[in-house]
C-alpha positions as CSV (number, residue, x, y, z in Angstrom):
1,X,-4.6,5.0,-9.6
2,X,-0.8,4.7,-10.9
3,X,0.0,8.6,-11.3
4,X,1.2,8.8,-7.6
5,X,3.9,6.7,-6.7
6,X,3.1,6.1,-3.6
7,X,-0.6,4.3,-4.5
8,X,0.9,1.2,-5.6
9,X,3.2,1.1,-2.9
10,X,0.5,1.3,-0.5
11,X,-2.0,-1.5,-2.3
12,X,1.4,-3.9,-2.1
13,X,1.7,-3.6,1.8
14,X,-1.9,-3.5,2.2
15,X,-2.0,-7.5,0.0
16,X,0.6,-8.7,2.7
17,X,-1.6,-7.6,6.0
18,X,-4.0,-5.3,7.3
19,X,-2.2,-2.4,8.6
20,X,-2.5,0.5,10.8
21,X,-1.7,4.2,10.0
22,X,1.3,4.5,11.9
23,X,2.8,1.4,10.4
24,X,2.3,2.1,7.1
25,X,4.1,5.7,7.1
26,X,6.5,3.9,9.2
27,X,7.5,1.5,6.5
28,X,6.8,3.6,3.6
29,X,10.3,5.9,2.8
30,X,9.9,9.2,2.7
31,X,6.2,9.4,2.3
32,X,4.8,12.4,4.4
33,X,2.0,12.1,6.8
34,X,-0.1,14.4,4.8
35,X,0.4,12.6,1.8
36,X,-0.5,8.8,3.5
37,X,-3.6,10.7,4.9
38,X,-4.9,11.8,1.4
39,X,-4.0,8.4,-0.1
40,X,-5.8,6.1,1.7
41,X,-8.8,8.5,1.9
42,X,-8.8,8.7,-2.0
43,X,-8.1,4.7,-2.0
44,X,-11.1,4.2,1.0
45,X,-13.4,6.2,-1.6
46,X,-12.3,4.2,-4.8
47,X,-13.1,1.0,-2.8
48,X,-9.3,-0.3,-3.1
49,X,-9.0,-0.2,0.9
50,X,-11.4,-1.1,3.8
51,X,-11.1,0.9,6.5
52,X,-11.8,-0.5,9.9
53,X,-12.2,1.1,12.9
54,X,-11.8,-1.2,15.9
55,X,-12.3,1.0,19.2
56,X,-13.7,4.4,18.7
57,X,-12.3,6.1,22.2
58,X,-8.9,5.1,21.3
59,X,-9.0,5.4,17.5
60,X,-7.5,1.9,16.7
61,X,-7.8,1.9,12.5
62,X,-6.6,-0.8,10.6
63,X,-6.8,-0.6,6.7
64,X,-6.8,-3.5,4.4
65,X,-7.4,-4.5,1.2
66,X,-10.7,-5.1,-0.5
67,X,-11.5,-7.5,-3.2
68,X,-11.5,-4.8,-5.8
69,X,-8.0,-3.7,-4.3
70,X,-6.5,-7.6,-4.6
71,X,-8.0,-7.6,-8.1
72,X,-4.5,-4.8,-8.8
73,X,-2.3,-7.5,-7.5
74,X,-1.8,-8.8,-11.0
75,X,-1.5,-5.6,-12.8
76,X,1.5,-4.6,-9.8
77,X,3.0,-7.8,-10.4
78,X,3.1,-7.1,-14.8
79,X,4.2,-3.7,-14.5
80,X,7.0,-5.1,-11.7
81,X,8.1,-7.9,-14.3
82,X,8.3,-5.5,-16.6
83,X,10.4,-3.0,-14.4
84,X,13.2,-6.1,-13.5
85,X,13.5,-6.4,-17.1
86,X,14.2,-2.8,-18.2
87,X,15.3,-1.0,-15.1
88,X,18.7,-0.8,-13.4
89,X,18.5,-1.4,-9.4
90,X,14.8,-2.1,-9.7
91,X,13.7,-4.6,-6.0
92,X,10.7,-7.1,-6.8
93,X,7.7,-6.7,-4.4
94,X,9.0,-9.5,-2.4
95,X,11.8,-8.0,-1.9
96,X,10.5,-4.5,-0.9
97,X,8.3,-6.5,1.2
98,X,11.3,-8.3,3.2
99,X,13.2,-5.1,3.7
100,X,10.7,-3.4,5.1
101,X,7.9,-5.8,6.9
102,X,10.8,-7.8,9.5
């Protein structure tokens, strides 16, 4: 779940809101559209993400979290602790969050 660095990232936005594609590579920095793609379809198979397709002509897809996926919320918020402690220049989710989510 944590060897790509985008995953976590990904699980955090998802715990604010349900989100579509386009908003998520949109907020994400420097995350490719190929790797977003592979992501939440290897997330959607794990059962961390839901994903929910609203109108089928016009392809409206929202993805959120599931309960297994806001189960991780505590782990991300450890391993963030931990990071503010040790790391130089290290943003809390909140604040990742408030950057990016205005």
């Amino acid at each position: 779940m944590f060897a790509s660095k985008w995953k976590p990232c990904i699980i955090c936005y998802l715990a604010e809101r349900p989100m579509r594609y386009n908003d998520l590579h949109r907020i994400i920095p420097n995350i490719s559209r190929k790797i977003l793609s592979e992501h939440l379809r290897e997330l959607e198979r794990d059962n961390v993400i839901i994903r929910v397709q609203h109108d089928h002509k016009l392809q409206k897809v929202e993805y959120t979290l599931s309960d297994r996926g806001k189960s991780l919320m505590p782990l991300l918020e450890q391993l963030q602790n931990w990071g503010m402690a040790n790391l130089d220049d290290v943003l809390s989710i909140k604040e990742m969050l408030e950057l990016t989510l205005d």
